[in-house]
C-alpha positions as a Markdown table, in Angstrom:
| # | Residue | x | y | z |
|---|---|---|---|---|
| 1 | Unk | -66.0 | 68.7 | 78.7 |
| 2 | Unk | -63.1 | 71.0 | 78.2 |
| 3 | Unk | -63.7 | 74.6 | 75.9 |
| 4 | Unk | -61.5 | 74.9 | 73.4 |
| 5 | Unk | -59.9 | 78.7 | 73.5 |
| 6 | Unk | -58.0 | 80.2 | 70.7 |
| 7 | Unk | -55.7 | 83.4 | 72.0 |
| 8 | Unk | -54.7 | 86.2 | 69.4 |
| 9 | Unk | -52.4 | 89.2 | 70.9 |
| 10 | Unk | -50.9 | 91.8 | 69.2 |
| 11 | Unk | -51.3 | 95.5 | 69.0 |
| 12 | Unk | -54.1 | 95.9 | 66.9 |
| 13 | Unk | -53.1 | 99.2 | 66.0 |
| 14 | Unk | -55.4 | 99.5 | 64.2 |
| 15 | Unk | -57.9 | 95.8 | 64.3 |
| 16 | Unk | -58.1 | 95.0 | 60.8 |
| 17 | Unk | -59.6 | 92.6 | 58.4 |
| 18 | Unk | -57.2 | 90.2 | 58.3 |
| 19 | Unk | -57.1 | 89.8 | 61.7 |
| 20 | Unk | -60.7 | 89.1 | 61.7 |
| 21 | Unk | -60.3 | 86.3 | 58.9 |
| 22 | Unk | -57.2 | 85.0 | 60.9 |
| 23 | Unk | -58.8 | 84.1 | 63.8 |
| 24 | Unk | -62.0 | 82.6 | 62.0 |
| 25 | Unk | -59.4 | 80.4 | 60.5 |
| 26 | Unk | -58.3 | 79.3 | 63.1 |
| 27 | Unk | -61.5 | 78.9 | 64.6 |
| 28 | Unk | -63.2 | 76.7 | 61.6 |
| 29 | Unk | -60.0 | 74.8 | 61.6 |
| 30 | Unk | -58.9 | 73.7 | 65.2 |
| 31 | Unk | -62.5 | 73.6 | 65.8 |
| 32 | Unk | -62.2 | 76.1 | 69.3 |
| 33 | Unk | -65.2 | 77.3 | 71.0 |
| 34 | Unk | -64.0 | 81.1 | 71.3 |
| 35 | Unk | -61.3 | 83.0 | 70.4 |
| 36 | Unk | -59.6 | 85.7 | 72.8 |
| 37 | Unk | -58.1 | 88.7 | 71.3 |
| 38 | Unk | -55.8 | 90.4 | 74.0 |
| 39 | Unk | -54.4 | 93.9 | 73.1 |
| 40 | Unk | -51.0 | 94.4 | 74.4 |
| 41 | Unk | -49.7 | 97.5 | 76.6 |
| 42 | Unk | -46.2 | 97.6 | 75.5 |
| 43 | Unk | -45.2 | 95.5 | 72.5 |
| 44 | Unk | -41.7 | 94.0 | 73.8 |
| 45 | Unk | -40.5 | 94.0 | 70.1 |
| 46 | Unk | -41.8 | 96.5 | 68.4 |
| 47 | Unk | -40.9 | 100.2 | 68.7 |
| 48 | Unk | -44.1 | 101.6 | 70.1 |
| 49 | Unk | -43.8 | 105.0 | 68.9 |
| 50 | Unk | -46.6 | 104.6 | 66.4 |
| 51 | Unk | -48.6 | 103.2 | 68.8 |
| 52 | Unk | -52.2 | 104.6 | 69.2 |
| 53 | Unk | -53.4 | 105.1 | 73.4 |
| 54 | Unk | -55.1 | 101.8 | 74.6 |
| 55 | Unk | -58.1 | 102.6 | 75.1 |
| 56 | Unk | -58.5 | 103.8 | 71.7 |
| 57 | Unk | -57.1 | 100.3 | 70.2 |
| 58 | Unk | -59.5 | 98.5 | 73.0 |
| 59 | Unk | -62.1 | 100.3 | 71.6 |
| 60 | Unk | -61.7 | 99.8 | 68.5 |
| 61 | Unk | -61.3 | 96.4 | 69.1 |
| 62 | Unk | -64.4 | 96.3 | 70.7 |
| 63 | Unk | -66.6 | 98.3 | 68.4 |
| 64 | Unk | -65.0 | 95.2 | 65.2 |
| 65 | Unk | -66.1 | 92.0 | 67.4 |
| 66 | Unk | -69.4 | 93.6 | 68.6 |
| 67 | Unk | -72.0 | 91.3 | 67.7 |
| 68 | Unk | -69.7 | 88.3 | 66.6 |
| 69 | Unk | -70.3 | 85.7 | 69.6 |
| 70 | Unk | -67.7 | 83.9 | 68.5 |
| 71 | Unk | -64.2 | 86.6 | 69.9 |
| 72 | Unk | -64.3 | 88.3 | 72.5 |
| 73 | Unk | -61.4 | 90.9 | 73.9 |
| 74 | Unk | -59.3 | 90.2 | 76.9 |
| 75 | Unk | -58.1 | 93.2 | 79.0 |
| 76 | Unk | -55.7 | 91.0 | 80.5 |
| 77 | Unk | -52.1 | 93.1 | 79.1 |
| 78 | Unk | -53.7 | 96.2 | 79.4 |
| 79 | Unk | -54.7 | 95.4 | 82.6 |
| 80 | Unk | -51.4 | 94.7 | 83.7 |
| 81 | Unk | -49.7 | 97.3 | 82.3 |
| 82 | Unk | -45.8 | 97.3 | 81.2 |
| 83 | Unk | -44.0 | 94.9 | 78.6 |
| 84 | Unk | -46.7 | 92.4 | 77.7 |
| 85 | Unk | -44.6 | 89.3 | 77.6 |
| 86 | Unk | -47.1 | 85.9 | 76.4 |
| 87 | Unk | -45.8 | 83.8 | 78.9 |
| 88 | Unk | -47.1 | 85.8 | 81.8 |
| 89 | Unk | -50.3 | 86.2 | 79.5 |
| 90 | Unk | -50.4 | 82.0 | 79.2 |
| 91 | Unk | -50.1 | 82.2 | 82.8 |
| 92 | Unk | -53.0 | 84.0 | 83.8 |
| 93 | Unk | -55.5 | 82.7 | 81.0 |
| 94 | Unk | -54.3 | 78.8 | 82.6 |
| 95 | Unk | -55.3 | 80.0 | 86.1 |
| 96 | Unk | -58.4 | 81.8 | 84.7 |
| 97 | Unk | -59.6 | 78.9 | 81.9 |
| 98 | Unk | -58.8 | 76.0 | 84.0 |
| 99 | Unk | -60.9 | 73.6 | 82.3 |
| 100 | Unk | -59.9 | 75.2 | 78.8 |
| 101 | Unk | -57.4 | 74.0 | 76.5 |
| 102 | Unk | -55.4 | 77.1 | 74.9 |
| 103 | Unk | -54.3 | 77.6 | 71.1 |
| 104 | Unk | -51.8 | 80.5 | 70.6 |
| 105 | Unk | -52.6 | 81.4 | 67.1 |
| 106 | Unk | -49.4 | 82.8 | 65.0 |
| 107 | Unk | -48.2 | 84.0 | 62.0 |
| 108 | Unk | -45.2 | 81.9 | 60.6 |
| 109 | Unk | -43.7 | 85.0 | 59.6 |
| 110 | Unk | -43.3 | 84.6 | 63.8 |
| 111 | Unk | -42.0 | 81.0 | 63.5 |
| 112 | Unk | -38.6 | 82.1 | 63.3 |
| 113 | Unk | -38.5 | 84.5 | 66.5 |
| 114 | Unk | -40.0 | 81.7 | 68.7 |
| 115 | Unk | -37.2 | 80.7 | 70.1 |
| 116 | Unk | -36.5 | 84.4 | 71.4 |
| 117 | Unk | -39.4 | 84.5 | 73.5 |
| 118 | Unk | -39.5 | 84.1 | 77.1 |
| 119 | Unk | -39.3 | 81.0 | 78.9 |
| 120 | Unk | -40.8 | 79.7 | 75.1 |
| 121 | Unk | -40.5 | 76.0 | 76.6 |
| 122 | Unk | -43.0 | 76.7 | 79.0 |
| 123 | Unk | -45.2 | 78.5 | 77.2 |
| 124 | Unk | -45.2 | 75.7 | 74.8 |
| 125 | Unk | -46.6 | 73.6 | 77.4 |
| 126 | Unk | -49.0 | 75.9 | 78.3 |
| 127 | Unk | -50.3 | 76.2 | 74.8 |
| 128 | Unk | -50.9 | 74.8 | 71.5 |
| 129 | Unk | -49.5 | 76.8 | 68.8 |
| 130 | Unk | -51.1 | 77.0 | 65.7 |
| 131 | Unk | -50.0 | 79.0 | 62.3 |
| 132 | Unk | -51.1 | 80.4 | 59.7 |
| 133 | Unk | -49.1 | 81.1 | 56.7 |
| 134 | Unk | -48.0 | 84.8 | 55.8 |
| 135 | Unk | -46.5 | 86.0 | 52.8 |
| 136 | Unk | -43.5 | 85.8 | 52.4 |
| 137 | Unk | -43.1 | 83.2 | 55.6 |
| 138 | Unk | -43.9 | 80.3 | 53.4 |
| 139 | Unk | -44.2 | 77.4 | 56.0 |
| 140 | Unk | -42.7 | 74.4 | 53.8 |
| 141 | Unk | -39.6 | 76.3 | 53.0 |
| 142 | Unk | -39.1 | 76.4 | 57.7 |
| 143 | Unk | -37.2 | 73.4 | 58.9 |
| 144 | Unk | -37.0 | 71.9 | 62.2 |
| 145 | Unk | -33.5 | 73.2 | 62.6 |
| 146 | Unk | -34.2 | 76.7 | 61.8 |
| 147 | Unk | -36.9 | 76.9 | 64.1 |
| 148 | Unk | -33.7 | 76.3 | 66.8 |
| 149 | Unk | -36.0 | 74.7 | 69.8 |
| 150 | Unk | -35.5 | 71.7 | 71.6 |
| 151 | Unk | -36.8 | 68.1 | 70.7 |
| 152 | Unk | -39.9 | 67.6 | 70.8 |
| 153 | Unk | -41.3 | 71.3 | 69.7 |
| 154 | Unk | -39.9 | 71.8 | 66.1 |
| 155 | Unk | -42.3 | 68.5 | 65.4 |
| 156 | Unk | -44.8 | 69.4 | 67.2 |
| 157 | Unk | -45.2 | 72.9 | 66.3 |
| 158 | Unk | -45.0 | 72.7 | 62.5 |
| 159 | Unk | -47.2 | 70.2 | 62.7 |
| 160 | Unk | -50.1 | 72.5 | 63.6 |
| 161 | Unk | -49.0 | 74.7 | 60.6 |
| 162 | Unk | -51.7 | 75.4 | 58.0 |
| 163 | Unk | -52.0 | 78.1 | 54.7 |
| 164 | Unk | -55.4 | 79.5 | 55.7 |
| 165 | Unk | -56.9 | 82.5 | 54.0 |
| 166 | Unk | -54.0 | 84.3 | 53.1 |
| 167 | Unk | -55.1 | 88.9 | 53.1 |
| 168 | Unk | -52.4 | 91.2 | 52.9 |
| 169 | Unk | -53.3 | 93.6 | 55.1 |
| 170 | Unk | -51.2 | 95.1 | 57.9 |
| 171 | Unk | -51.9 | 98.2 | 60.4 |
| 172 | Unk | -48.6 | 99.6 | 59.4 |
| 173 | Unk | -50.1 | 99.8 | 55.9 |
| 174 | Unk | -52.8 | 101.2 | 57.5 |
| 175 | Unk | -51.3 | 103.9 | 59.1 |
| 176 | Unk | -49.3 | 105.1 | 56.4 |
| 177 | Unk | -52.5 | 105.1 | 54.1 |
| 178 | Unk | -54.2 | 107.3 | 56.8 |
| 179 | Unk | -51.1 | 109.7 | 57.1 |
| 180 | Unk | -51.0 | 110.0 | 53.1 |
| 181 | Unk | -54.8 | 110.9 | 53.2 |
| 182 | Unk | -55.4 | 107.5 | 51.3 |
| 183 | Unk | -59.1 | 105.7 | 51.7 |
| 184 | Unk | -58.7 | 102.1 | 54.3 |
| 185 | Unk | -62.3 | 101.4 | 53.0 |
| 186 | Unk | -62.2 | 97.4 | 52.7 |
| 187 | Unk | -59.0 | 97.7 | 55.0 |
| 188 | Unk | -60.6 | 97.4 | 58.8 |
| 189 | Unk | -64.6 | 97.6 | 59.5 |
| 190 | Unk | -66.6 | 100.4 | 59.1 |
| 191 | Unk | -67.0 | 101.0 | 62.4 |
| 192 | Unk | -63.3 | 100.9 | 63.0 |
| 193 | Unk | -62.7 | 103.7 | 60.1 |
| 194 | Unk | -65.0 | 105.8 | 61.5 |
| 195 | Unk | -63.5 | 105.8 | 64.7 |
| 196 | Unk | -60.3 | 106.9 | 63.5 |
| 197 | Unk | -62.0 | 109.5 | 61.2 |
| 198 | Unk | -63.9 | 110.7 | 64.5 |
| 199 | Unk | -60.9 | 110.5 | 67.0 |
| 200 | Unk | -58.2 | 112.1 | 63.8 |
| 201 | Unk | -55.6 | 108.5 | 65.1 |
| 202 | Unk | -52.1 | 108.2 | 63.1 |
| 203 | Unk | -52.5 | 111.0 | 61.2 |
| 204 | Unk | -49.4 | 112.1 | 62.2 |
């Protein structure tokens, strides 16, 4: 019987709650047997200046998901090193997973910038994308021509489009709370706060 594996990336810098929720929804709803959470080295669009050492965001990582059979984190980008690019990522979870069907889980605030990725049509066939409403990215106001793929992906992706628990939370929030010598109590797990209390992260 093939496993059902959900794939979240990004540069959890820091993990947060709503991270957390996002991938539970995704894992209630698409029904998946684990969900993968893969730091990236080197966000390809997104200026890493802010961005805290890897092994501090895989630990942190870690030390959120500890306990929770359910997620697990993928070394696979940091691993590699470099721009972290999701096709080569699809790539190397096909070859490891082979008897694993992959779900890419977005935001649709994403939706838009799809058709920017690289080689996006073959990562397409590599994976099932599934969203989850942001704000401000309301799904039913995102046509099939403004997603600008080719026939049959516009379908087929915004099909697999859902609202889910909507939490406005975002690390860049985060940070900025942290530099401003604000409280992120209720923001990421305790564990996670007192790791970047311990190890003084983003507060410059």
């Amino acid at each position: 019987m093939r496993r059902r594996l959900g794939i979240l990336g990004g540069t959890f810098n820091p993990v947060h709650l709503a991270h957390l929720i996002l991938a539970q929804s995704a894992l209630e709803l698409h029904e998946l047997d684990r969900v993968l959470f893969v730091p990236c080295a080197v966000p390809p669009h997104k200026d890493g200046a802010s961005l805290a050492d890897a092994r501090h965001r895989l630990a942190m990582l870690q030390l959120a998901l500890e306990g929770d059979l359910r997620f697990e984190v993928d070394e696979i980008e940091l691993r590699r090193g470099g721009a972290s690019y999701s096709i080569d990522t699809a790539r190397a979870l096909h070859e490891k997973h082979r008897n694993a069907d992959l779900h890419f889980i977005i935001g649709s605030d994403t939706l838009l910038e799809l058709h920017s990725w690289r080689s996006i049509e073959t990562l397409l066939e590599l994976c099932t994308f599934v969203t989850f409403e942001r704000a401000g990215a309301k799904i039913d106001t995102i046509s099939e021509e403004a997603l600008r793929l080719p026939a049959p992906w516009p379908r087929r992706v915004l099909a697999k489009c859902a609202s889910g628990r909507q939490v406005d939370i975002s690390s860049s929030d985060i940070r900025h709370r942290i530099q401003e010598g604000l409280s992120i109590r209720y923001l990421v797990p305790d564990c996670v706060g007192m790791y970047i209390a311990e190890h003084n992260l983003y507060t410059v």
